[in-house]
C-alpha positions as CSV (number, residue, x, y, z in Angstrom):
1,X,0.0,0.0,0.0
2,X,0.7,3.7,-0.5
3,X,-0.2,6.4,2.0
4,X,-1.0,6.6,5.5
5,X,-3.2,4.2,7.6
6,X,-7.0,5.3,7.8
7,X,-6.5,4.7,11.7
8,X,-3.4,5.3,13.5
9,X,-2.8,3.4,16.6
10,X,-0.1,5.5,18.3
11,X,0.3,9.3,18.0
12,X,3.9,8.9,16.8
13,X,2.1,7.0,13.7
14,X,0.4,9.4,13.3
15,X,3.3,12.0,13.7
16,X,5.4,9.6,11.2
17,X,3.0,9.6,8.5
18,X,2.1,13.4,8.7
19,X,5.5,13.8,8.3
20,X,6.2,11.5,5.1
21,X,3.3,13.4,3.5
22,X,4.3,16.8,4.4
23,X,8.1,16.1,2.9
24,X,7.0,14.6,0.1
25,X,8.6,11.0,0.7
26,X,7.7,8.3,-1.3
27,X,7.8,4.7,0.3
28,X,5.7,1.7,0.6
29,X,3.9,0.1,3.5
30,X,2.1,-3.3,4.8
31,X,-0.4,-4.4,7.8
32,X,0.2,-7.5,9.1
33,X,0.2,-10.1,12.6
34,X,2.8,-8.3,15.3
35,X,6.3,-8.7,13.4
36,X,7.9,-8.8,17.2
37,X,10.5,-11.6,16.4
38,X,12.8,-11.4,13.6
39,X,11.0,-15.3,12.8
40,X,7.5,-12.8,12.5
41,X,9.3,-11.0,9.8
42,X,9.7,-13.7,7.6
43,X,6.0,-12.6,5.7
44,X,7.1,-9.2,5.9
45,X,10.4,-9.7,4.0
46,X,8.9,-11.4,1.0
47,X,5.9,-8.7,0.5
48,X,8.8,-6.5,0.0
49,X,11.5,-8.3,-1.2
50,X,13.7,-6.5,1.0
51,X,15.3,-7.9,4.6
52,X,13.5,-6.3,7.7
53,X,16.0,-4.5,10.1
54,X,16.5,-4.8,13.6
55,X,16.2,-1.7,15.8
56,X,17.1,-1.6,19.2
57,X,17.6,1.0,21.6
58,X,20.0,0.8,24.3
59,X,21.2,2.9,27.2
60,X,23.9,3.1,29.5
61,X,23.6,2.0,33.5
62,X,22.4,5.7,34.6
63,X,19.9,5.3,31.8
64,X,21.5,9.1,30.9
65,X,22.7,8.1,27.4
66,X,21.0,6.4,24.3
67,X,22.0,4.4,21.2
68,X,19.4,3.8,18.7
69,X,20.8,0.8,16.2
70,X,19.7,0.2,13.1
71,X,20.9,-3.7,12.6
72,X,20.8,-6.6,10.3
73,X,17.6,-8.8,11.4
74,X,19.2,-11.9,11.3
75,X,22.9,-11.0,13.1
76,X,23.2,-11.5,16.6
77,X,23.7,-8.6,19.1
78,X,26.6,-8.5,21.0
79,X,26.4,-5.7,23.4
80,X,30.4,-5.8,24.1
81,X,31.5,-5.7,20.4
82,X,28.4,-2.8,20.2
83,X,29.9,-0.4,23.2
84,X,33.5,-1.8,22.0
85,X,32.8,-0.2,18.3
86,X,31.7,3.1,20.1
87,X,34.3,3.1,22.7
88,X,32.1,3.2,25.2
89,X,31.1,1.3,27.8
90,X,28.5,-1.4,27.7
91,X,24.8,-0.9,27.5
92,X,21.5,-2.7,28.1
93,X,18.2,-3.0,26.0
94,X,16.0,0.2,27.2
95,X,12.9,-0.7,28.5
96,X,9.7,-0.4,27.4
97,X,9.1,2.9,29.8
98,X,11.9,4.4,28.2
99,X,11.0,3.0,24.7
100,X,7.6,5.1,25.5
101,X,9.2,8.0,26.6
102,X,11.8,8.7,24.2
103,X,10.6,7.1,20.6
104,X,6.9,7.1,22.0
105,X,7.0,3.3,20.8
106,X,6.3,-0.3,22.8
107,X,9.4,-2.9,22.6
108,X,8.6,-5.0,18.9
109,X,8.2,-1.4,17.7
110,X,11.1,0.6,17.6
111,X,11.6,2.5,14.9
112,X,14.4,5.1,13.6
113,X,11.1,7.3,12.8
114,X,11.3,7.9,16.5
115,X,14.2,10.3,16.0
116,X,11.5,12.2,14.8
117,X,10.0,13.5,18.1
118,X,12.0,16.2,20.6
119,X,12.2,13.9,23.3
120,X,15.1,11.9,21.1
121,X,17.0,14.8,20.3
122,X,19.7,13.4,22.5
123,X,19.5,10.1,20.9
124,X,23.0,8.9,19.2
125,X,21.8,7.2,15.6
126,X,24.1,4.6,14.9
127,X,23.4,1.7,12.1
128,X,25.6,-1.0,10.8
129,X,27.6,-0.5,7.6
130,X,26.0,-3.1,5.3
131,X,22.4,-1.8,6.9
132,X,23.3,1.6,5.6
133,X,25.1,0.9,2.3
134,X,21.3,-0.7,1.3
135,X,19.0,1.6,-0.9
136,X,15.9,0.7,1.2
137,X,15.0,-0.7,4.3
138,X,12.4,-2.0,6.0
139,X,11.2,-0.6,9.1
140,X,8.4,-0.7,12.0
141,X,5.8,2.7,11.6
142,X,5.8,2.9,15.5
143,X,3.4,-0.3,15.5
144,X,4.7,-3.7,15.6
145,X,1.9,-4.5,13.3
146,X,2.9,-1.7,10.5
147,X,5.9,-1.9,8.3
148,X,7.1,0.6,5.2
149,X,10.1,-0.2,3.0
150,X,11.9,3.8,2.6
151,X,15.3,4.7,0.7
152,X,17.9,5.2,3.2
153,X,18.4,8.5,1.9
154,X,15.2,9.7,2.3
155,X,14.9,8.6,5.9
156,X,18.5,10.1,7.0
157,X,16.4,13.3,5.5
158,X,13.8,13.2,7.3
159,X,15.1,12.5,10.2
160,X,18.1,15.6,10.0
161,X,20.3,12.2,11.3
162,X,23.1,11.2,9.3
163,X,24.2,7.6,11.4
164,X,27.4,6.6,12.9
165,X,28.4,3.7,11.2
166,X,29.7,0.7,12.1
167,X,30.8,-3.1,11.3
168,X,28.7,-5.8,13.1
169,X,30.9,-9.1,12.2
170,X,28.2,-11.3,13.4
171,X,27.4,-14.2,11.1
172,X,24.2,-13.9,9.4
173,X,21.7,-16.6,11.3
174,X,19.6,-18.3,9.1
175,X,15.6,-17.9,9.1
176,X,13.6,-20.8,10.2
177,X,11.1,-21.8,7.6
């Protein structure tokens, strides 16, 4: 499908979606069961043709300092190699309180269209190389059950972010079928 959802769930949908449409932004998007799991994704990936992404955001032990990563779906995350890529220490999955607080999003649902809203301003965008060197991705629209394939570039200009980059040398896991 084209264009937004007749219903938004979330008000950061519905901030997303105003803001594809007000930029001009062309992508494409699907419905479907909660893609929580990268295994729920499978579906997903072959409406589009294109691999899903992994997005996490992490924080630090004070729960001061944020990461939001942008990952392959099937690599494994390694939150030593992760902080040891940054030079920083090691970090933690945020949770869901802090998921709803700074990306307005519910954990299955992160999204780098949360960078969107002030309350990330302080967010540090980081996505893997190979993520990055793709033309379009796959990503959540702030609902684990909404999905839209963008071009990189015209997310990294929406969002004012230009990513740090960085090598995750995780094998690819395979799915299971």
């Amino acid at each position: 499908m084209t264009g937004a959802p007749s219903q938004f769930k979330t008000p950061t949908q519905k901030m997303i979606y105003e803001r594809l449409e007000a930029e001009g932004i062309d992508y494409t998007r699907i419905e479907s069961d909660p893609g929580v799991s990268m295994d729920d994704c499978l579906n997903i990936d072959k409406a589009f043709g294109i691999d899903t992404v992994k997005t996490i955001l992490l924080t630090n032990r004070q729960k001061n300092r944020f990461w939001l990563y942008v990952t392959h779906a099937r690599k494994p995350f390694i939150t030593k190699e992760f902080g040891a890529s940054l030079g920083i220490p090691r970090v933690s999955f945020a949770d869901e309180e802090l998921m709803m607080q700074i990306l307005g999003t519910r954990h299955g649902a992160a999204t780098p269209f949360g960078l969107l809203r002030d309350e990330a301003a302080e967010v540090n965008f980081v996505m893997d190389r190979d993520v990055a060197a793709r033309e379009k991705i796959v990503i959540t629209d702030g609902d684990p059950c909404g999905f839209i394939a963008i071009r990189n570039a015209d997310l990294f200009k929406l969002t004012g972010r230009t990513p740090v980059l960085i090598e995750n040398p995780a094998e690819i896991v395979p799915a299971e079928l």
